[in-house]
N, C-alpha and C positions, 0 to 999 in steps of 0.2 A: 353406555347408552344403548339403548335396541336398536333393532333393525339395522343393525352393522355400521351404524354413522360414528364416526371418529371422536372421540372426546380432543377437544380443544379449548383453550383458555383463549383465543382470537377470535377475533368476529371475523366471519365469511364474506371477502367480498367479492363481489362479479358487476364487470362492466362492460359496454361495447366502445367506448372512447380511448379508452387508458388510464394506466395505474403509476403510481410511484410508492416505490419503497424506499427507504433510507431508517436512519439510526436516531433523528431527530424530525417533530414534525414540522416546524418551518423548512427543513431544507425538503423536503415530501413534499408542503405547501408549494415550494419556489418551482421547483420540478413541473408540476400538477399548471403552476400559472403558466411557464413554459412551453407546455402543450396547448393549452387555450389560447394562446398567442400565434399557433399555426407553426411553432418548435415539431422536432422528431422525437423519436423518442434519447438520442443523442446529446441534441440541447439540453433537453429534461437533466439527462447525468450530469452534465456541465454546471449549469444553474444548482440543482441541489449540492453536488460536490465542492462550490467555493462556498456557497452557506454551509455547509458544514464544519471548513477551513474558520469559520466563526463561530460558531454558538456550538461547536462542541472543543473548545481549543485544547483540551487536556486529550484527545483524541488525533488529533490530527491536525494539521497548518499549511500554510504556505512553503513550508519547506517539505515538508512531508515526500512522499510516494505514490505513485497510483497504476497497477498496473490494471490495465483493460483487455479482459473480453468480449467481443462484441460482434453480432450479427446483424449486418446491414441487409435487409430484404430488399431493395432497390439494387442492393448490385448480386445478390445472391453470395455474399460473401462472409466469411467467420473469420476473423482481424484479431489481434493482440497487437498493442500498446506496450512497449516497453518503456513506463512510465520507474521503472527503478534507477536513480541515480548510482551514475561510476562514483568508484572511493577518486580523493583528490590525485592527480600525479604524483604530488608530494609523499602520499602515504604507500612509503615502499619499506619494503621487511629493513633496508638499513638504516630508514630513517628512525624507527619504532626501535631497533637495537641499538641505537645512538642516545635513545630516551630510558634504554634499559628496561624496555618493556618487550615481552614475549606476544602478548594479549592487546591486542585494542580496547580500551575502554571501553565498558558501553554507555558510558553518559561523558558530559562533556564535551570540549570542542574538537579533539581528537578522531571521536566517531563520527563525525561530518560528514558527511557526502555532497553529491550536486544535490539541490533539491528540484525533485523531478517533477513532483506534483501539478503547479502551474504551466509549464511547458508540454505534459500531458491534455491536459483540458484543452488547452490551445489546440493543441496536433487533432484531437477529437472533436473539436468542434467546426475545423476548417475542412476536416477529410470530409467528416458524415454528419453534419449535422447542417442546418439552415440558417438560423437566428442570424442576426447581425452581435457585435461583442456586447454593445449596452444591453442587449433584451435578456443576456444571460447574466453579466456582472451585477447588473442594477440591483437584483436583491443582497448579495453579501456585501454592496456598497451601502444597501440602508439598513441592516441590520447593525454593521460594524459604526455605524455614524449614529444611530436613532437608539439603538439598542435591543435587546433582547432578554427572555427571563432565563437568569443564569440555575440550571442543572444542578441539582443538588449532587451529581456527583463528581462536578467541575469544583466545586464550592467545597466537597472535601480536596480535591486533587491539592487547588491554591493553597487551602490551610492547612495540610500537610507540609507542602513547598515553600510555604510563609519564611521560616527564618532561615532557607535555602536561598531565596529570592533577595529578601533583604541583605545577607552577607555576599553574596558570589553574585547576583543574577539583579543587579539595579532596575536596569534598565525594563525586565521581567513585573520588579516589584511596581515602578512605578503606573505600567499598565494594571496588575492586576489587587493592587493594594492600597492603591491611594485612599484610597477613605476606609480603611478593613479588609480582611475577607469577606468578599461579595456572598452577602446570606444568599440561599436555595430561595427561588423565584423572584428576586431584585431586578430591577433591571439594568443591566450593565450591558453601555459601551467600547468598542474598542475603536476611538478617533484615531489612532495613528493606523492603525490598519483599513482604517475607513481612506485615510488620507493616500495610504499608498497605493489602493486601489481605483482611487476616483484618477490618479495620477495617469496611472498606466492605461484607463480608459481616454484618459483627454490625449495621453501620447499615440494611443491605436486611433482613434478618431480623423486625429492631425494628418493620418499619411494618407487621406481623403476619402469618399464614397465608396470604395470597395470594400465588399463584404474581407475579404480573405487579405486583400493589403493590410487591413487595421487588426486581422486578427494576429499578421506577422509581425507586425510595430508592437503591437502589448508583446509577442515574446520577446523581442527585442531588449525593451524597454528593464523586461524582468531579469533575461541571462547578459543584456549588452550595455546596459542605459543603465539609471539611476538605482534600480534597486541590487542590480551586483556590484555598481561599486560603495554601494552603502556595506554590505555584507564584507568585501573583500578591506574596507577599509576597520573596520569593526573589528575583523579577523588579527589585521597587522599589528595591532595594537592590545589585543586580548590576551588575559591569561585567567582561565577558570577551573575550581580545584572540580575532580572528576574520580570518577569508580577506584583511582589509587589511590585518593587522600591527598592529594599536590595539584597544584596546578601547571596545567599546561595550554602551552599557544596549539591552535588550529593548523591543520598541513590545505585547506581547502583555502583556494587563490581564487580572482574573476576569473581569469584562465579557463580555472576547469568549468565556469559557468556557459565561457565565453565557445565555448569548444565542446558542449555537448547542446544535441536535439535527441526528441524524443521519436521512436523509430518505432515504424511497424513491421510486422514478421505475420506469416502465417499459423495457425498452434499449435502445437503439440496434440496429438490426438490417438486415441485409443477406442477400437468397438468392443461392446460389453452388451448384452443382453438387448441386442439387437439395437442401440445407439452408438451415435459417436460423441465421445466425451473430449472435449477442448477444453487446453490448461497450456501456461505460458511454458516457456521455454527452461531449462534447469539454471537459468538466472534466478528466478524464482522457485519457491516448493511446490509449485505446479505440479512435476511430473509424480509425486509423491502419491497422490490419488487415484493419479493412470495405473504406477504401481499395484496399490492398494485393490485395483479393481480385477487386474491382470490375475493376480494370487488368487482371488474368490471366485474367481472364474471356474475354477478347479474343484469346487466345493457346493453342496447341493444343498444351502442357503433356506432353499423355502421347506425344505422333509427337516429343518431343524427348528425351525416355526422363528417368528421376528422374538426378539426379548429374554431365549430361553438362556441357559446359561452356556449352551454348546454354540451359539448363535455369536453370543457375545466374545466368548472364550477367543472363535475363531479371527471374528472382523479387528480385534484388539491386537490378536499373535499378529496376523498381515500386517495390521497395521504398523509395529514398531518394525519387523522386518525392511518395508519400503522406507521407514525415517530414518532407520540404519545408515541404509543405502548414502539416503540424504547428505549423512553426514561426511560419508568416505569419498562420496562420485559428483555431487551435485556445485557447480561454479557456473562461473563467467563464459562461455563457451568462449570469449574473443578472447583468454585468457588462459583458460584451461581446456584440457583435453576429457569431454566427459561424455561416456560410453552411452549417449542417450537409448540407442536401437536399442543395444545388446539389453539394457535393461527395463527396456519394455516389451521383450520379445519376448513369446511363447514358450519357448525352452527356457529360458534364464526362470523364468516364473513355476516352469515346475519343477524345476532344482532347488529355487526357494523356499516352494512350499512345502517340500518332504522336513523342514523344520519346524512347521505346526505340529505342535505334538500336545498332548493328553494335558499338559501343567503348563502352565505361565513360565513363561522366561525370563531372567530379570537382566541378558546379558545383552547387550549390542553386539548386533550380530550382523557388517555387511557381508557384502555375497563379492564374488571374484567375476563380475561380467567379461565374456571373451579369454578367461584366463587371465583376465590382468590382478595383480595383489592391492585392498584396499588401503588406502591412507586415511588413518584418521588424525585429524587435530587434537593436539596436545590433549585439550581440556577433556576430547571424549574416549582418551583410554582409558582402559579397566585398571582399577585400583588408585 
């Protein structure tokens, strides 16, 4: 296009009210209503994020994850959420070699975790946001009850899953097969998810007129009350076949439910071209971009123009460098010992960077922050 305007395939918007983005437009819609309600922009996340837990469910659930970054302009503060659930107690290297297994499954009941996601929203909604619990739940209560038009890429996911569901996953099938795979734009409900949610609003409700009492009753309700011992009793009893071909029982108990909250931390943060860039903590691949940015620092980006192939060559080479990293240094901090400074420090980064070279690399390559020797898991060594 002339006059230097940007080719895009989006429509341009600009507003003085506010905006919502998301990945579906009912949970956009619920957000948007949210604000019109005299919600922040906080509530807004909350409300679109459990509609999303619905009408994108090949995406994302109630059990899921959510971690948050967020800038609260009322207290002038930049916040993370550690919305990542811990692995179970149960899932300890000797339990996993008693199964004869080296690798965690990645499907199955095995790779469990706490599901953090609800307990997150909660924690977000009671720190920084306003709404009361109904004004945010009320939409994924009436989508999951009334229905919604099913995705046609949810609608391959199920018919994919179909005879996955039907053999190992019942309980799956019966929500999402009862009359077929749900054709692209149908409308489909999910009433039991409707039902668990209206639940946990009538149990937050019940612990009276307080905004923040009834938002601690819904978590309650989700990691103490009825829906973890639905989980933990489902658990005791389960055996489903998983990424080895056999089936195996879950190592996640209400315990671990009962026994973790969702915590905030201040972020991770790194200046780059006269910003400060905030990314969670190395529980997360956050730091991974701080990385990415640290190493290009080094590099004079704009004499190599956007697009060109020295452009690309370089922000590619940093970039597997910093995943490297990821893979040898990156955990739990309450857990492991992980050199966060050292490898987002100025020097570690141009010791790094003297491995950008002329050709492509094709090798994993961590770096030794502080002198220390990297460790990589089984699966990511060479050969």
């Amino acid at each position: 296009m002339s006059g230097g305007t940007p080719f895009t395939t989006r429509p341009e918007l600009a507003g003085t009210f506010g905006m919502v983005a998301s990945t579906h437009w009912l949970a956009s819609a619920a957000g948007l209503a949210a604000l019109e309600q005299g919600g922040n922009a906080f509530d807004a996340a909350v409300a679109a994020g459990l509609v999303l837990q619905v009408v994108e469910p090949h995406m994302n659930g109630p059990a899921g994850e959510v971690p948050v970054i967020g800038f609260d302009a009322a207290r002038g503060e930049t916040f993370v959420l550690d919305g990542q659930g811990p692995a179970p107690a149960a899932a300890t290297r000797q339990a996993f070699a008693g199964l004869g297994l080296d690798l965690v499954p990645g499907t199955g009941l095995l790779a469990a975790c706490v599901p953090a996601a609800f307990g997150t929203w909660m924690l977000l909604l009671a720190r920084h946001g306003r709404l009361p619990l109904r004004e945010v739940l009320k939409y994924a209560i009436g989508y999951a009850r009334d229905g919604y038009p099913m995705p046609a890429s949810a609608s391959a996911v199920i018919g994919a899953m179909a005879g996955t569901f039907r053999e190992h996953w019942p309980s799956s099938a019966d929500i999402y097969l009862g009359g077929g795979t749900p054709a692209p734009g149908s409308r489909f409900a999910n009433p039991a998810l409707a039902a668990v949610y209206t639940r946990i609003l009538a149990e937050g409700e019940a612990a009276g007129s307080d905004r923040e009492a009834q938002i601690e009753a819904a978590r309650r309700a989700f990691y103490e009350g009825f829906v973890a011992e639905t989980i933990a009793a489902y658990l005791a009893r389960a055996e489903v076949i998983d990424g080895t071909g056999r089936p195996h029982r879950g190592l996640l108990a209400g315990a671990d439910l009962a026994d973790w909250r969702a915590s905030a931390e201040p972020p991770v943060t790194l200046e780059y071209a006269g910003l400060t860039v905030c990314k969670t903590g190395p529980w997360g691949q956050g730091p991974v971009f701080l990385q990415q940015l640290a190493l290009l620092a080094g590099f004079d980006l704009a004499a190599m123009g956007p697009g060109s192939a020295e452009f690309i060559h370089t922000v590619v080479e940093c970039a597997k460098l910093a995943f490297a990293d990821r893979e040898a240094w990156y955990g739990d901090p309450r857990f492991s010992q992980v050199p966060l400074a050292e490898l987002l420090s100025p020097q570690y980064a141009a010791q790094r960077r003297q491995l950008v070279g002329a050709t492509a690399s094709g090798e994993l390559r961590p770096g030794s922050p502080g002198g220390l020797a990297p460790a990589l898991p089984g699966y990511a060594l060479p050969g």
